[in-house]
C-alpha positions in Angstrom: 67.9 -33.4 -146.1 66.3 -36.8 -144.9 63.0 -36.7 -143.8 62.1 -37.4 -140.4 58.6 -39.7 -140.0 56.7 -39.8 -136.8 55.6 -43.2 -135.3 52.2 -41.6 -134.2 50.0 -38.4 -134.7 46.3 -37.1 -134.1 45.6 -38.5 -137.6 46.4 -42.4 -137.0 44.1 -42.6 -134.0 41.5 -44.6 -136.3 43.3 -47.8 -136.5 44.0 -48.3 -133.0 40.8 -47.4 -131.8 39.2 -49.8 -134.2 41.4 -52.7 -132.8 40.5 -51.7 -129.1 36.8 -51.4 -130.1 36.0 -54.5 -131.8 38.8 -56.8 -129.7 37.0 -55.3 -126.7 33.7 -56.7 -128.1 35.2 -60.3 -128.6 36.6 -60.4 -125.5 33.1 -59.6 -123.8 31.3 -62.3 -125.8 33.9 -65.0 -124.8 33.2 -64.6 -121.1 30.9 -67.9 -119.8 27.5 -67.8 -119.0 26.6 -67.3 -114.6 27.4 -71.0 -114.0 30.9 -70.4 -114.4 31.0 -66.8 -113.6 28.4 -65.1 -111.3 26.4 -62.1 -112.8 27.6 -62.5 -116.6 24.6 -64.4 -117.5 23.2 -61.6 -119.1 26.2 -60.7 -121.3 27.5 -63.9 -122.2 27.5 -65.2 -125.8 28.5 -68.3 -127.2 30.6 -69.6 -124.2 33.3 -72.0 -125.0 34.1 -70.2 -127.9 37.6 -68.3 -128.6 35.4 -65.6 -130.0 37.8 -63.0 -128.6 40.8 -64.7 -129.8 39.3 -65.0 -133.4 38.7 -61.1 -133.3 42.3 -61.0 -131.8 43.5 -62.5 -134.8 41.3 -60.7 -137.8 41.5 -57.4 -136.9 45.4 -56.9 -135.7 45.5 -58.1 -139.2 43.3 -55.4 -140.6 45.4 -52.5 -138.0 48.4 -54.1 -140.3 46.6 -53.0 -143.6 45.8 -49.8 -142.2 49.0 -49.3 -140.8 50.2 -50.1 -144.6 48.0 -47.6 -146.5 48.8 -44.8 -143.6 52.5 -45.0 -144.8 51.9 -45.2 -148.5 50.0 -41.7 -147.7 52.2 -40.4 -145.8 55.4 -41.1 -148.2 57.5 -42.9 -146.3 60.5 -44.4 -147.9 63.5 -46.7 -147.7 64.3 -48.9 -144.7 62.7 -46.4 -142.1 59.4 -48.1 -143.3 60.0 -51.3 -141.5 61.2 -49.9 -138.0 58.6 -47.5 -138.0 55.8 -50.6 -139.2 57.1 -52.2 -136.3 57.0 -49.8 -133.7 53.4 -48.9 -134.9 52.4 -52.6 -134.5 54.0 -53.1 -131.1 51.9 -49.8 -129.5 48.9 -51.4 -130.6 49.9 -54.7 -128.9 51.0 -52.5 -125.3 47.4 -51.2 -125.5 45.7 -54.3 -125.8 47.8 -55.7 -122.9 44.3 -55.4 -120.3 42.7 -57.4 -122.6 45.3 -60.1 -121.6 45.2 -59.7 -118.2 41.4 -59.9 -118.2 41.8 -63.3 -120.6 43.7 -64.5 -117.9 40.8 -64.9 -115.9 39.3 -66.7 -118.1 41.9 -69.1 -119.5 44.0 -69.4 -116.4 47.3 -71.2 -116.9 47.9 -69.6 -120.2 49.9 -67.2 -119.7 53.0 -68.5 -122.2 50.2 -69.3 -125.1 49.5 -65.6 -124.7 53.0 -64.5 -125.5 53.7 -67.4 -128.1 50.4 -65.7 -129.4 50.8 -62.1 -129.1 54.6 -63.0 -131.1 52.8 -64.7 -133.7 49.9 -61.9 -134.5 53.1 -59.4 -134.1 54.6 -61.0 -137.0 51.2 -61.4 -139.3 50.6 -58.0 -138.9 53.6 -56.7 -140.0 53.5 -59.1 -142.8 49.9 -57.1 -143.6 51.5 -53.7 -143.7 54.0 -54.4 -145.5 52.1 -56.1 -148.1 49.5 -52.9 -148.1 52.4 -50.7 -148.5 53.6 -52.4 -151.4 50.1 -52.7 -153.4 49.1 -49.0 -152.0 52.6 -48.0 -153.3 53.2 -44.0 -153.3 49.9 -42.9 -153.6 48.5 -40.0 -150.9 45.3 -42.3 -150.5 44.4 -45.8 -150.6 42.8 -46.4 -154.2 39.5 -48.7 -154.9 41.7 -51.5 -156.7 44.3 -51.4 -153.9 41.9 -51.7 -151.1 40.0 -54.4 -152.8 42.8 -56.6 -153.8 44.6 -56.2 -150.1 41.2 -57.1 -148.5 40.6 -59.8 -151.0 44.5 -61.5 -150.2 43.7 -61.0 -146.5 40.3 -62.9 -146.8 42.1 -65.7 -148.7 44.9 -66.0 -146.3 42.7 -65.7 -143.2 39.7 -68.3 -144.8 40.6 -70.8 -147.2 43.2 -72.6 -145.1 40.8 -73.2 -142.6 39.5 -75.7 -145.2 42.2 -77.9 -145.0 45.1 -76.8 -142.8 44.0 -74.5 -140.3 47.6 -73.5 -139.1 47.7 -72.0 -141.3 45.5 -69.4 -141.3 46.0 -66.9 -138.5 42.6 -67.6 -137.4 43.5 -71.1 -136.9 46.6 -70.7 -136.0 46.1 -68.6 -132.4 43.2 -71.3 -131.6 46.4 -74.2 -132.0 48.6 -72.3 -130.3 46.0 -72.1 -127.5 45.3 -75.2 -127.1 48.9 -76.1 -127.0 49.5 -78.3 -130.1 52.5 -79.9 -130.9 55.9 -78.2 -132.1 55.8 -79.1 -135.6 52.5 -77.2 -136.6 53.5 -74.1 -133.8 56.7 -74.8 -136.4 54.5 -74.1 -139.8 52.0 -71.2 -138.1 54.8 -68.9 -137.2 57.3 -69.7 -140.2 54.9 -69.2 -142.9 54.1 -65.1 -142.1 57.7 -65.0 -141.8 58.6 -66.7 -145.2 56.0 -64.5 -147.0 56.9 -61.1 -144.7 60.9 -61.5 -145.7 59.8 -62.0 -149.3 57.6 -58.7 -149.3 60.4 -57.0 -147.7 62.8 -57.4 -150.3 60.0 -56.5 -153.1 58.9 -53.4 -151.0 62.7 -52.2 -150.9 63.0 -52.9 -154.3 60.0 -51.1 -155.0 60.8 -48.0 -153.0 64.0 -48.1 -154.6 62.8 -48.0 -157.9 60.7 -44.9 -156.9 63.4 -43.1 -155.7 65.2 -43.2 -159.0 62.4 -42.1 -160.7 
């Protein structure tokens, strides 16, 4: 009899939360000082700063290697993994949509960088899940070695290109699209996590396949 997997429960409140909770921070320490917008003088913290676009980016990331480890314990298997990934991934993004509509006040005229961005973190943080669904494997809980090396692989990913080509990390890359750079590097942000997502996805089927016949 095939096992039927819920998109959400009482248990996998934690990750959503978390993403509301800390984007909700970013998002009040990018609004401008009282000389742009009365009364937020007080409040205000680094103006000029994508601050809540960088928290944007980091932690949908991290809701993706959550999202990973919550399968992994829950033991779900074969192609139901992605769908349900995906679903997961695109409540979080419906919840966050006030955020947007508040951002709009602040970057007016935006409104298609906001999609193009919302795609784009959409498609790192599946990338994320199903990269901490393979390392986590089919263990009931994440493991010290697994957490560690998916936390060190999302650090790398998310820091060292911002050495050289920021596009590449997602960090840099929602900052580009914000600012509306040209096609080619929109070109490289959003078909890297792609590449690397379809490669995981054929080593996490192979993997659960491999399990199954065990």
């Amino acid at each position: 009899m095939t096992r039927r997997y819920g998109l959400i429960d009482r248990e996998s409140w934690q990750p959503f939360f978390s993403l509301l909770l800390f984007c909700g921070i970013g998002l009040l320490l990018t609004i401008p000082p009282a000389r742009y917008v009365r009364d937020f003088d007080k409040i205000a913290f680094l103006p000029g700063i994508h601050i809540y676009f960088y928290a944007y980016a980091l932690f949908v990331g991290i809701l993706g290697l959550n999202l990973g480890a919550m399968s992994a314990a829950r033991g779900e298997r074969g192609w139901v993994v992605i769908p349900l990934l995906t679903g997961r991934i695109l409540l979080a993004q419906c919840l966050l949509l006030p955020y947007f509509v508040f951002a709009r006040a602040l970057y007016p005229r935006k409104e298609v960088a906001f999609v193009l961005i919302i795609l784009y973190t959409t498609i790192v943080c599946l990338l994320c899940a199903i990269t901490s669904r393979l390392i986590e494997g089919q263990k009931p809980q994440a493991t010290p070695r697994g957490f560690l090396l998916k936390y060190a692989l999302y650090t790398i990913y998310c820091v060292v290109p911002l050495l050289g080509v920021p596009v590449l990390s997602p960090l840099g890359a929602v900052v580009q699209i914000l600012n509306g750079e040209e096609y080619s590097l929109l070109l490289v942000a959003y078909g890297v996590p792609l590449v690397l997502a379809a490669m995981v996805v054929l080593l996490l089927h192979r993997r659960l396949r491999g399990d199954a016949n065990v």
